[in-house]
Predicted model as a PDB file, atoms N, CA, C, CB and O in Angstrom, pLDDT in the B-factor column:
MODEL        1                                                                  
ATOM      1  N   UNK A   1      90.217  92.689 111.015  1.00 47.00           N  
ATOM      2  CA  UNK A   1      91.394  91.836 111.004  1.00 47.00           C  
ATOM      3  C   UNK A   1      92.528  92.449 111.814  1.00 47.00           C  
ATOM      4  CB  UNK A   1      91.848  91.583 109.576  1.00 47.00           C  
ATOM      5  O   UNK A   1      93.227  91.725 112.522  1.00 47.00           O  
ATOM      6  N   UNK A   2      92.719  93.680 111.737  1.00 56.00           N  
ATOM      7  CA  UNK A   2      93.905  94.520 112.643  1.00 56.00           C  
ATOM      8  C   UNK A   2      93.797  95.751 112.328  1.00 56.00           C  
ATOM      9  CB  UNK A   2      95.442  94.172 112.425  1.00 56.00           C  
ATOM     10  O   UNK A   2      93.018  96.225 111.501  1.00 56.00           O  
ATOM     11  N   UNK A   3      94.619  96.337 113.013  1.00 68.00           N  
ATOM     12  CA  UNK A   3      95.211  97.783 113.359  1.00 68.00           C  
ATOM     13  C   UNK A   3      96.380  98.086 113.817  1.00 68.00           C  
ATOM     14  CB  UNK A   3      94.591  98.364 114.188  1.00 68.00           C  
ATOM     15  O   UNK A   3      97.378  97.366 113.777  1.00 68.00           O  
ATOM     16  N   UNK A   4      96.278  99.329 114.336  1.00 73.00           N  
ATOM     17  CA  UNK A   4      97.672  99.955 114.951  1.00 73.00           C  
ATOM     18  C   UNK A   4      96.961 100.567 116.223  1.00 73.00           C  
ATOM     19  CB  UNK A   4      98.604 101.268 113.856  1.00 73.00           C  
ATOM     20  O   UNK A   4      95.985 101.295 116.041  1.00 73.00           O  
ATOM     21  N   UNK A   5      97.534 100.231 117.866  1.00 79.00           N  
ATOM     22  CA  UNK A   5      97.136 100.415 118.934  1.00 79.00           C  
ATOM     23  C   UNK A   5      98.115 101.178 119.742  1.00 79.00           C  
ATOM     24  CB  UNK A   5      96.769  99.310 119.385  1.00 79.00           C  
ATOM     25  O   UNK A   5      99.289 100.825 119.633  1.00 79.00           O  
ATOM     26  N   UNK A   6      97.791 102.319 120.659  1.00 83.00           N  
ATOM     27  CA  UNK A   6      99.388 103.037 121.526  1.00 83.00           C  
ATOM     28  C   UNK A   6      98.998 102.326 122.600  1.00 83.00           C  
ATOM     29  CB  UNK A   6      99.698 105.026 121.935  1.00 83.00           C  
ATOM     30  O   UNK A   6      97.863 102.361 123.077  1.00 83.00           O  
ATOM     31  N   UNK A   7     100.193 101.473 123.127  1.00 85.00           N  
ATOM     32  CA  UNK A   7     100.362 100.937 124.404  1.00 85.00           C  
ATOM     33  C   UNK A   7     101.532 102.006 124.953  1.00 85.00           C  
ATOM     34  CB  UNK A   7     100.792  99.237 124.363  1.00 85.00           C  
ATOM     35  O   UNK A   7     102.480 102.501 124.343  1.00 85.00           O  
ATOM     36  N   UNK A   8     101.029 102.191 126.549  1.00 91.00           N  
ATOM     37  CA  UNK A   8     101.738 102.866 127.783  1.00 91.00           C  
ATOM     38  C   UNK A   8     102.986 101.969 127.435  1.00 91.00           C  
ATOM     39  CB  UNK A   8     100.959 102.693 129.532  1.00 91.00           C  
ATOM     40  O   UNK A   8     102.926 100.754 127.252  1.00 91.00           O  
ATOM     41  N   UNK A   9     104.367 102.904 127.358  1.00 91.00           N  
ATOM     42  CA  UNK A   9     105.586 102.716 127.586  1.00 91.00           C  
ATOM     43  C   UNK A   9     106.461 103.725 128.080  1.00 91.00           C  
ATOM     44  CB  UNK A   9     105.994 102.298 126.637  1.00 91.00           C  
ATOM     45  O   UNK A   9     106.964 104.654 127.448  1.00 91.00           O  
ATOM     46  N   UNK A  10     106.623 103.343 129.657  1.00 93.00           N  
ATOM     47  CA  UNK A  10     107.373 104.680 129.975  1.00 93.00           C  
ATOM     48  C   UNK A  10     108.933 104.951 129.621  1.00 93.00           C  
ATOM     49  CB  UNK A  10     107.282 104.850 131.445  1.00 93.00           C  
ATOM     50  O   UNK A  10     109.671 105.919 129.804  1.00 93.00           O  
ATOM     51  N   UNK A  11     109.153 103.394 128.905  1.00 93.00           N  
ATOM     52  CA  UNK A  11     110.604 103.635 128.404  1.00 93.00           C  
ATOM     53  C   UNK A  11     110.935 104.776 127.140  1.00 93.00           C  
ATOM     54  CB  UNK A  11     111.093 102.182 127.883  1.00 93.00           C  
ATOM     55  O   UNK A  11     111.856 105.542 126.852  1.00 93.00           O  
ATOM     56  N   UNK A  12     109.644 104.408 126.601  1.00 89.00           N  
ATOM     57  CA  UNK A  12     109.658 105.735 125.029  1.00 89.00           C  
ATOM     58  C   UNK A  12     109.069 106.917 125.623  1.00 89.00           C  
ATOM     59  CB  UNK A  12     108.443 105.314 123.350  1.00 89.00           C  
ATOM     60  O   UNK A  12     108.134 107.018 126.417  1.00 89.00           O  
ATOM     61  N   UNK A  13     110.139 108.189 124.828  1.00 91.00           N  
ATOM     62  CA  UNK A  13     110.300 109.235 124.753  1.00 91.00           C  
ATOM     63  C   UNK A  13     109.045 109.990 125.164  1.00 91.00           C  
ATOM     64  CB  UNK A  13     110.787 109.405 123.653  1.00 91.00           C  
ATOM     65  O   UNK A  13     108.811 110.900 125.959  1.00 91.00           O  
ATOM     66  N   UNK A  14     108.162 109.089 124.117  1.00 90.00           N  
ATOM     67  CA  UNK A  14     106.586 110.058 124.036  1.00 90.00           C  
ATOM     68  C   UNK A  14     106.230 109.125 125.136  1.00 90.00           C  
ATOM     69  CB  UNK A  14     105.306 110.085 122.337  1.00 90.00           C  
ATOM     70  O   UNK A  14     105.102 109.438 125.518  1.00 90.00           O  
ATOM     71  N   UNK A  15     106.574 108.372 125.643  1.00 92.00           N  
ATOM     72  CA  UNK A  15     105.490 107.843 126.553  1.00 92.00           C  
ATOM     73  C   UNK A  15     104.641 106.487 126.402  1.00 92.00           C  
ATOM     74  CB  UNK A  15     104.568 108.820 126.557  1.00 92.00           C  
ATOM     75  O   UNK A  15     104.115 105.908 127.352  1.00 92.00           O  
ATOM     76  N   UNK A  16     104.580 106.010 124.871  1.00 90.00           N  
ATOM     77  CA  UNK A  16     103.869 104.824 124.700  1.00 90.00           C  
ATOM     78  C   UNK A  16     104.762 104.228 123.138  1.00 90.00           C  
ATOM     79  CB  UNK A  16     101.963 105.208 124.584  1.00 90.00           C  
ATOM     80  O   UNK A  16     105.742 104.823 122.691  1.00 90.00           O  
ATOM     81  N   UNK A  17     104.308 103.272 122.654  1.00 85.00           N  
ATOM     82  CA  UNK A  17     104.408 102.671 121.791  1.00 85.00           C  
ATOM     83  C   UNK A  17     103.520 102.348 121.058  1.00 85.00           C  
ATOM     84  CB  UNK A  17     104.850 102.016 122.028  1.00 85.00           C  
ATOM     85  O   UNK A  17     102.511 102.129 121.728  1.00 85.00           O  
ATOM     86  N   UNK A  18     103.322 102.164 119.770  1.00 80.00           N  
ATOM     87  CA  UNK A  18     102.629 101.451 118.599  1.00 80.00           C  
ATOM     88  C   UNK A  18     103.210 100.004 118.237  1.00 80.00           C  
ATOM     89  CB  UNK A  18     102.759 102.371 117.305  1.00 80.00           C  
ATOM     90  O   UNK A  18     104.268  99.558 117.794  1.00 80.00           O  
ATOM     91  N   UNK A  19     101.774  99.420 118.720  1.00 78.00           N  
ATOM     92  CA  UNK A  19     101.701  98.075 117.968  1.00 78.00           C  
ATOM     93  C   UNK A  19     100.882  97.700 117.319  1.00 78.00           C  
ATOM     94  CB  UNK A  19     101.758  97.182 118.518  1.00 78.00           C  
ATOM     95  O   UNK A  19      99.880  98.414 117.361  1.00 78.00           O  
ATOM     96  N   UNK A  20     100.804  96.616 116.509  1.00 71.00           N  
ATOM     97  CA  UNK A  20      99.690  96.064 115.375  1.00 71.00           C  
ATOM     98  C   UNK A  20      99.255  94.982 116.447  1.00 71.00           C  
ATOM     99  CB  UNK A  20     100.353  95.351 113.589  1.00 71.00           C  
ATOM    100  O   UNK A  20      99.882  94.540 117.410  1.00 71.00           O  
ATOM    101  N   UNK A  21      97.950  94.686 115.967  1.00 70.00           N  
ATOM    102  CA  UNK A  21      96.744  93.471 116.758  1.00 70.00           C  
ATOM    103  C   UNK A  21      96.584  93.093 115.403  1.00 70.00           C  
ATOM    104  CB  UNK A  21      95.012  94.011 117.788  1.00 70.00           C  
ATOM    105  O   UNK A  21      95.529  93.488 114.906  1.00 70.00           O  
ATOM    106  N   UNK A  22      97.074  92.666 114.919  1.00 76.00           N  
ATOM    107  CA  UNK A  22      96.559  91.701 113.466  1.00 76.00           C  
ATOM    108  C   UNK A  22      96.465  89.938 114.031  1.00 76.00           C  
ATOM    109  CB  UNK A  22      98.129  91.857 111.860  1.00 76.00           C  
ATOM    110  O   UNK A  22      97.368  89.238 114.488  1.00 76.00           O  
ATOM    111  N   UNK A  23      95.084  89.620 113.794  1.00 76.00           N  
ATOM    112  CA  UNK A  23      95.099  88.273 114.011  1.00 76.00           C  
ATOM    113  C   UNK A  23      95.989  87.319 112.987  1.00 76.00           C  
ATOM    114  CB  UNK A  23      93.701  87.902 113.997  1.00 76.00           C  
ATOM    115  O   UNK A  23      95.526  86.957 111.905  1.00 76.00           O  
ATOM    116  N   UNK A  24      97.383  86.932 113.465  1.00 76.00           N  
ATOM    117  CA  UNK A  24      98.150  86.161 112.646  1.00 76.00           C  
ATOM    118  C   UNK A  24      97.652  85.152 111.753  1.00 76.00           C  
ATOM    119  CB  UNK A  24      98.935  85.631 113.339  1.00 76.00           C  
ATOM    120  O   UNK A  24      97.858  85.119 110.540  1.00 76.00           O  
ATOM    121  N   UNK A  25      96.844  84.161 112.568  1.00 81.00           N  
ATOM    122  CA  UNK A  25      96.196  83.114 111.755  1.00 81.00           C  
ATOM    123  C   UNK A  25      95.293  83.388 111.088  1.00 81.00           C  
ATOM    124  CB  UNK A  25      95.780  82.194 112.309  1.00 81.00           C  
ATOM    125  O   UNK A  25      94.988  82.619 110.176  1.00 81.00           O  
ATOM    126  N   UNK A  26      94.638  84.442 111.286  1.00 83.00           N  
ATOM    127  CA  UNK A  26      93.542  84.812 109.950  1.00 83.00           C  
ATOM    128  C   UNK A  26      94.363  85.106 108.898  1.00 83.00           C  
ATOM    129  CB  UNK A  26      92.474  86.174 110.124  1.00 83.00           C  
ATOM    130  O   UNK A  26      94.487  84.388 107.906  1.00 83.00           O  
ATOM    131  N   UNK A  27      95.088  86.440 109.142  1.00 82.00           N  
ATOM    132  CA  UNK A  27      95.780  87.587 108.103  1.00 82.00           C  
ATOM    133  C   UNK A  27      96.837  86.101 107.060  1.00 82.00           C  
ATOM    134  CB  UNK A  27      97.199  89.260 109.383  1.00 82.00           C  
ATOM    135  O   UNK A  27      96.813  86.242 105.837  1.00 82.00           O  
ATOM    136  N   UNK A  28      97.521  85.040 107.538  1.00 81.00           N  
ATOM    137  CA  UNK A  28      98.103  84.558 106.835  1.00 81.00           C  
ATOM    138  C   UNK A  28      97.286  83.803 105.885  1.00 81.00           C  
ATOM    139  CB  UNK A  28      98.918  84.036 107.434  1.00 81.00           C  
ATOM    140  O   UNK A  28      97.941  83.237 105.010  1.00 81.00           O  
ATOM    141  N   UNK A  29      96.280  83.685 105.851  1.00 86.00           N  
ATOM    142  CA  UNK A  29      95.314  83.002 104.895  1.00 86.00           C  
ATOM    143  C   UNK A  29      95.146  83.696 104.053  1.00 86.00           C  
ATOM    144  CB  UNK A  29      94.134  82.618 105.264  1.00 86.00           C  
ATOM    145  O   UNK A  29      95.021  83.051 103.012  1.00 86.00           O  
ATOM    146  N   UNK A  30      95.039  85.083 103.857  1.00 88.00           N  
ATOM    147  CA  UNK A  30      94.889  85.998 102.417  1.00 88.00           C  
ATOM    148  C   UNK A  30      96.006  87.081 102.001  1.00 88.00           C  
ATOM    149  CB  UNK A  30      93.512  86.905 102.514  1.00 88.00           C  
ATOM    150  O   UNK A  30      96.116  87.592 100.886  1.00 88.00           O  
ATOM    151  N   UNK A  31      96.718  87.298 102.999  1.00 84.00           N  
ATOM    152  CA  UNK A  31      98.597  88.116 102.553  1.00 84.00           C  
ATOM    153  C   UNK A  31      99.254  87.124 101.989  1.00 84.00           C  
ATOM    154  CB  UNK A  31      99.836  88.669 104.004  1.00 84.00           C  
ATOM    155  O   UNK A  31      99.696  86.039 102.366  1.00 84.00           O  
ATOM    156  N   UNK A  32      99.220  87.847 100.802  1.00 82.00           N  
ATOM    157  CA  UNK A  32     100.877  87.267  99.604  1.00 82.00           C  
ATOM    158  C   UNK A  32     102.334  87.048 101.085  1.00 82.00           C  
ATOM    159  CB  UNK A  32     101.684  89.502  97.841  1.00 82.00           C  
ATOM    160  O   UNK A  32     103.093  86.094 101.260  1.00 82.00           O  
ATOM    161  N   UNK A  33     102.209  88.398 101.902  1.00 80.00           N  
ATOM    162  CA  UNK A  33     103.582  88.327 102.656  1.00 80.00           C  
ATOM    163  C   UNK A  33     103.049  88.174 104.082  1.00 80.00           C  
ATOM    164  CB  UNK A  33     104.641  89.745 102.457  1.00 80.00           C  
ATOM    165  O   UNK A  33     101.839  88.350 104.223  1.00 80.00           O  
ATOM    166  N   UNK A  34     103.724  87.894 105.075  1.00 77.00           N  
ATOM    167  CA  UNK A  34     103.495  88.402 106.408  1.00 77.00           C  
ATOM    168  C   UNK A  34     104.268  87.927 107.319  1.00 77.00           C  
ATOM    169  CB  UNK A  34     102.309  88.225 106.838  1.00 77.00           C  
ATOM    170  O   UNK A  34     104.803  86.821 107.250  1.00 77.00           O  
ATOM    171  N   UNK A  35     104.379  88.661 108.170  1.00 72.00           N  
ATOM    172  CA  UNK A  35     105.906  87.836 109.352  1.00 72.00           C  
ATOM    173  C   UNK A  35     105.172  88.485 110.871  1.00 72.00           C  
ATOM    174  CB  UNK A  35     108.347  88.873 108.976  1.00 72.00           C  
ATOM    175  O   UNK A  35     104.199  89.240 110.885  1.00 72.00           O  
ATOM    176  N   UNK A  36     105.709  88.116 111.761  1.00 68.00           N  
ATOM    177  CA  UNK A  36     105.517  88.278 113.063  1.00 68.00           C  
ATOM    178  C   UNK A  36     106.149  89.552 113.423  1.00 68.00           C  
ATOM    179  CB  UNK A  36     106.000  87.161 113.810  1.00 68.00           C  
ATOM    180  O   UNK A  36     107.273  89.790 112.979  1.00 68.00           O  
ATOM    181  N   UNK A  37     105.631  90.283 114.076  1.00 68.00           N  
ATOM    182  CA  UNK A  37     107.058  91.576 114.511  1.00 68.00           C  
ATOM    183  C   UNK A  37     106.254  91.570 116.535  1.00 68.00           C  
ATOM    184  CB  UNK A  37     106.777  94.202 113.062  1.00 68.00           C  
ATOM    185  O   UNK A  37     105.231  91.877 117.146  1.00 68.00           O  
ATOM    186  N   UNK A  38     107.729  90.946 116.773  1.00 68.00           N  
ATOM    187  CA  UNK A  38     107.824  91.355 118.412  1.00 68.00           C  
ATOM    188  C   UNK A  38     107.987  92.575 118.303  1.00 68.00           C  
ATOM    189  CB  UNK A  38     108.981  90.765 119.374  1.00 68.00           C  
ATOM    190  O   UNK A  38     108.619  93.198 117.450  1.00 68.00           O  
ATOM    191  N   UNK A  39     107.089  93.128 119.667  1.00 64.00           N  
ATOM    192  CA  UNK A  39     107.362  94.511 120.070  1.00 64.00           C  
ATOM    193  C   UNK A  39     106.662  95.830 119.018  1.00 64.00           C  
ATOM    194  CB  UNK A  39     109.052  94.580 120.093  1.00 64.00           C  
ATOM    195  O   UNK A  39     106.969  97.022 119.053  1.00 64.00           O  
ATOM    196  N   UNK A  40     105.834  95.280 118.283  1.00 63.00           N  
ATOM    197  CA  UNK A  40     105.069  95.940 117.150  1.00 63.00           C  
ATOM    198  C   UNK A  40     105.750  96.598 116.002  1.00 63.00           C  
ATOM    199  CB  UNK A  40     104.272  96.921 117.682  1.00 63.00           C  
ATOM    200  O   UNK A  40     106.596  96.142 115.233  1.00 63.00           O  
ATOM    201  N   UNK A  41     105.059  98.056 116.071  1.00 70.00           N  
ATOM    202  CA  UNK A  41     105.755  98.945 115.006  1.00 70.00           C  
ATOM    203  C   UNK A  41     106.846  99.368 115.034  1.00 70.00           C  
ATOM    204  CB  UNK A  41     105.284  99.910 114.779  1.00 70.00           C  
ATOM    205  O   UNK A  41     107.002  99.907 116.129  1.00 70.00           O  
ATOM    206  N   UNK A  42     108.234  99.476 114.092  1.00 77.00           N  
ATOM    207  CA  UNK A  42     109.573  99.901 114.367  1.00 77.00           C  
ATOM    208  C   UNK A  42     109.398 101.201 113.624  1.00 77.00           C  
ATOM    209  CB  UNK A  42     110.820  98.888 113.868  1.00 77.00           C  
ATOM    210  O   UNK A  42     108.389 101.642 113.074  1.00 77.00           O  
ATOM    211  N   UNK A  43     110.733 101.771 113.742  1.00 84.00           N  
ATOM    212  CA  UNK A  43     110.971 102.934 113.497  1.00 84.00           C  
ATOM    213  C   UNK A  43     110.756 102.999 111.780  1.00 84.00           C  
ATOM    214  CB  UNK A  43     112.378 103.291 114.132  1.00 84.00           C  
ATOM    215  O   UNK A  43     109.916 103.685 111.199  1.00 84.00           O  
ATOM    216  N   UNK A  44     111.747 102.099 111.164  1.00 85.00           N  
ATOM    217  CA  UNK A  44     111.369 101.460 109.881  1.00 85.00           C  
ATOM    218  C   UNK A  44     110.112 101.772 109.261  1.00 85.00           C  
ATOM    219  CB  UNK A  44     111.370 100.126 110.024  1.00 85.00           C  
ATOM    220  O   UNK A  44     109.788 102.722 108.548  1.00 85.00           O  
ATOM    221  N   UNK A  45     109.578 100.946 109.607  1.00 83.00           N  
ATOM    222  CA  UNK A  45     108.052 100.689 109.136  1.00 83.00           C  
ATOM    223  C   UNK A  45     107.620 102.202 108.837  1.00 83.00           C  
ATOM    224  CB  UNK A  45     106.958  99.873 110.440  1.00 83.00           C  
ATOM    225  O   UNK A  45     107.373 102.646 107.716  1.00 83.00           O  
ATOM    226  N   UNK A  46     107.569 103.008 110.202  1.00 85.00           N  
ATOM    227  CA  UNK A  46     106.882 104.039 110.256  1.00 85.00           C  
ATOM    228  C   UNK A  46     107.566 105.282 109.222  1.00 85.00           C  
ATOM    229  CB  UNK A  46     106.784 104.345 111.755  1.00 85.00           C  
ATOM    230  O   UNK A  46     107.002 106.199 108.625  1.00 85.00           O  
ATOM    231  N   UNK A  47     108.697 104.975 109.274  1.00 91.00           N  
ATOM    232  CA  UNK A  47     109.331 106.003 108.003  1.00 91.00           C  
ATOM    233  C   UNK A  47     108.994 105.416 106.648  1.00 91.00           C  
ATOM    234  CB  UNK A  47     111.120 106.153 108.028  1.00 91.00           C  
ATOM    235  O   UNK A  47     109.252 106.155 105.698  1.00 91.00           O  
ATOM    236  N   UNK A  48     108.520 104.352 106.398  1.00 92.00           N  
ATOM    237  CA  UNK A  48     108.653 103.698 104.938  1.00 92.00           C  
ATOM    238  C   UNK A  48     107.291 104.171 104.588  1.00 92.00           C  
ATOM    239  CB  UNK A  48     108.928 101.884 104.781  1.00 92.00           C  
ATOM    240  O   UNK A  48     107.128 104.704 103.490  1.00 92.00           O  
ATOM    241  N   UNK A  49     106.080 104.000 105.587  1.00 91.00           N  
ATOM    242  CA  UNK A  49     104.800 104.535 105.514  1.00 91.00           C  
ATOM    243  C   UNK A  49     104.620 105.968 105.314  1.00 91.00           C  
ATOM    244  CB  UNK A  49     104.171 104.207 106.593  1.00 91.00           C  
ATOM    245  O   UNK A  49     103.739 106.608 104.740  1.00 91.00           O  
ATOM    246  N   UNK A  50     105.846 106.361 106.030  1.00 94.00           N  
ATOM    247  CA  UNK A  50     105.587 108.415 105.901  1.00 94.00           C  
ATOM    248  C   UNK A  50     105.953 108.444 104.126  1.00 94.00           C  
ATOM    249  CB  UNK A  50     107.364 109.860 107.229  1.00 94.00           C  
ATOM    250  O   UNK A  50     105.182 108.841 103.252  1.00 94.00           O  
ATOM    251  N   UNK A  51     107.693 107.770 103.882  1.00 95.00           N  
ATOM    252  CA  UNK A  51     107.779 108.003 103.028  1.00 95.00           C  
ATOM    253  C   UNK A  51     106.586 107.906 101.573  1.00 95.00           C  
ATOM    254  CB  UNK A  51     108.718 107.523 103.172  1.00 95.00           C  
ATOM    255  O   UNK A  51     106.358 108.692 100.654  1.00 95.00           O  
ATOM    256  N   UNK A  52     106.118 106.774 101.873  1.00 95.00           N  
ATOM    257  CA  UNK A  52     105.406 106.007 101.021  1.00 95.00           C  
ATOM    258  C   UNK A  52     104.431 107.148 100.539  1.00 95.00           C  
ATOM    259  CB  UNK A  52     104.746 104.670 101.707  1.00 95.00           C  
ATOM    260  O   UNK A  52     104.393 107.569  99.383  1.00 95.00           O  
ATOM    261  N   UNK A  53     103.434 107.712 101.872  1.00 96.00           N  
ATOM    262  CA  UNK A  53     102.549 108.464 101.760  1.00 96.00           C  
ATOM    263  C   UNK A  53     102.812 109.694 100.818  1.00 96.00           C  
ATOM    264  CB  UNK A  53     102.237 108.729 102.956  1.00 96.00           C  
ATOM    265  O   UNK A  53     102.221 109.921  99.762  1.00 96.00           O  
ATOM    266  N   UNK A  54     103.793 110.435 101.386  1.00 96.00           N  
ATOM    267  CA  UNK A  54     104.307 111.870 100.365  1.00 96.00           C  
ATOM    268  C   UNK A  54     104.974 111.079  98.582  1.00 96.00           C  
ATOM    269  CB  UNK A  54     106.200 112.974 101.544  1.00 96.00           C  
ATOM    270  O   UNK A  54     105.066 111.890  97.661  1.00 96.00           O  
ATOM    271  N   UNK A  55     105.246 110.051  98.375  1.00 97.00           N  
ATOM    272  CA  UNK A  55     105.082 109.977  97.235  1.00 97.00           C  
ATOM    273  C   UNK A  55     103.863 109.712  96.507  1.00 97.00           C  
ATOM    274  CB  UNK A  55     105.793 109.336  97.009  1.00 97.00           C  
ATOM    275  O   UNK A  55     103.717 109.997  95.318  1.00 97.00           O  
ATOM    276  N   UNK A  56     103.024 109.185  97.205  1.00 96.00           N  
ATOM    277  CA  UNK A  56     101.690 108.949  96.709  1.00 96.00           C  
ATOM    278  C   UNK A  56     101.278 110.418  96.477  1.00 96.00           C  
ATOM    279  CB  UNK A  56     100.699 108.083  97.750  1.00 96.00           C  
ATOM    280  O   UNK A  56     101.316 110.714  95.283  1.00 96.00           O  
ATOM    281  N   UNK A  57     100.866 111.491  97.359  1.00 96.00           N  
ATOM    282  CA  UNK A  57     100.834 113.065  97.107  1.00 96.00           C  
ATOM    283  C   UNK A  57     101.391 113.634  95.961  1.00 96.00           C  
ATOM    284  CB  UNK A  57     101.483 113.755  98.105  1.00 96.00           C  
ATOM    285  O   UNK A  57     100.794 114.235  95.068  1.00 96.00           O  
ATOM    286  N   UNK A  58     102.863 113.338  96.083  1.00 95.00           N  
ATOM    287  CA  UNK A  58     103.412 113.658  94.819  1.00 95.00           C  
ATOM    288  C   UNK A  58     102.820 113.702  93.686  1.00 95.00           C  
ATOM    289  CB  UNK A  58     104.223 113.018  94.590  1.00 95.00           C  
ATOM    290  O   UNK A  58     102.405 114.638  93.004  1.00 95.00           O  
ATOM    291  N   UNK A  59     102.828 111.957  93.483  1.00 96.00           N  
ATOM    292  CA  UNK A  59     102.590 111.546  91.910  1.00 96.00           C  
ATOM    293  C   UNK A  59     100.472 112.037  91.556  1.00 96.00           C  
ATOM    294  CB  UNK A  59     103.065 109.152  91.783  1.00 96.00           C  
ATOM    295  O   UNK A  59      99.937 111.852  90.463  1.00 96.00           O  
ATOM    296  N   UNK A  60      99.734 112.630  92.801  1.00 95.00           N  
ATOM    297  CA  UNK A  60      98.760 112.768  93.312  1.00 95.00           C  
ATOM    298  C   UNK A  60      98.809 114.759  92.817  1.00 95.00           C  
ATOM    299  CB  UNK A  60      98.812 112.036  95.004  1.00 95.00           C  
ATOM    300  O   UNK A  60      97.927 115.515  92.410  1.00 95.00           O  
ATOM    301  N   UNK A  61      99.674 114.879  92.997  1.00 94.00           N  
ATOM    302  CA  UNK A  61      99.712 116.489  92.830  1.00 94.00           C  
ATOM    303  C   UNK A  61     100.444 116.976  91.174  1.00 94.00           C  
ATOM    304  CB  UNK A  61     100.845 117.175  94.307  1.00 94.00           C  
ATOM    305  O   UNK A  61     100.284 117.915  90.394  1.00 94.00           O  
ATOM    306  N   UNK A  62     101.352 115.651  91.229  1.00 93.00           N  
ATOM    307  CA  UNK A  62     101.760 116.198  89.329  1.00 93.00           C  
ATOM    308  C   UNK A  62     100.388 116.030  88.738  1.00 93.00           C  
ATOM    309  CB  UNK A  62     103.109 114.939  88.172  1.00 93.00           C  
ATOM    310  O   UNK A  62      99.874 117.003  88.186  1.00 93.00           O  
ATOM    311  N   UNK A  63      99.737 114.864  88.805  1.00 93.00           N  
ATOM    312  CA  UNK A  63      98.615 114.772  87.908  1.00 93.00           C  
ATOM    313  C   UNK A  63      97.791 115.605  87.924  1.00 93.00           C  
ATOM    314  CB  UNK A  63      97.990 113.828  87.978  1.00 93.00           C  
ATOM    315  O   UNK A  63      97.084 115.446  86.928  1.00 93.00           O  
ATOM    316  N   UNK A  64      97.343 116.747  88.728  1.00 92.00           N  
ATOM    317  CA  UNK A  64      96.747 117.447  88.850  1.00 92.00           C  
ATOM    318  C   UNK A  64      96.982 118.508  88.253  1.00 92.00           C  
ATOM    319  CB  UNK A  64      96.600 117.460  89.705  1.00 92.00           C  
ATOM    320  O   UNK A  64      96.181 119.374  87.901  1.00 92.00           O  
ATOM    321  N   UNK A  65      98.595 118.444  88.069  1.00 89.00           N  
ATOM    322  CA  UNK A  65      98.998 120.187  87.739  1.00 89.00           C  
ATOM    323  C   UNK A  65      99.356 120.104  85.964  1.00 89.00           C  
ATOM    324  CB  UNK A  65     100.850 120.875  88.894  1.00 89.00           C  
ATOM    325  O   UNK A  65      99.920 120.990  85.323  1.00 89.00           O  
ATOM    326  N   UNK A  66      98.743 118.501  85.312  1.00 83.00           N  
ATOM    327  CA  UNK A  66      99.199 118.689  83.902  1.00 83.00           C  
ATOM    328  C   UNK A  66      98.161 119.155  83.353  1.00 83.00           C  
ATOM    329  CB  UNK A  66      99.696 117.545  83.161  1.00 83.00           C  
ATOM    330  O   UNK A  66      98.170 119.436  82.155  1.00 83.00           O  
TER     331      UNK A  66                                                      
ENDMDL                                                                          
END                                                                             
């Protein structure tokens, strides 16, 4: 159904960009949510995912240590 792809951008820093290939008209048939994003992945996204991840670890590493 999709992913996350680096397209060549010589305007960014590193050199390329991240975007999603999610087939819209499929993906809206079974997501509760979904919206369009021109220009792919934002900065946003990608911090909410970092964040997201190290709390998952977290609550992943207390359980371990009771």
């Amino acid at each position: 159904m999709g992913g996350t792809n680096a397209v060549d951008d010589a305007t960014k820093k590193a050199g390329y960009r991240l975007v999603g290939d999610v087939d819209f008209e499929e993906a809206k048939g079974v997501a509760s949510k979904i919206t369009p994003v021109p220009g792919g992945v934002g900065p946003m996204t990608i911090a909410m995912l970092l964040s997201n991840t190290l709390d998952g670890f977290s609550r992943q590493l207390a359980q371990q240590c009771q």
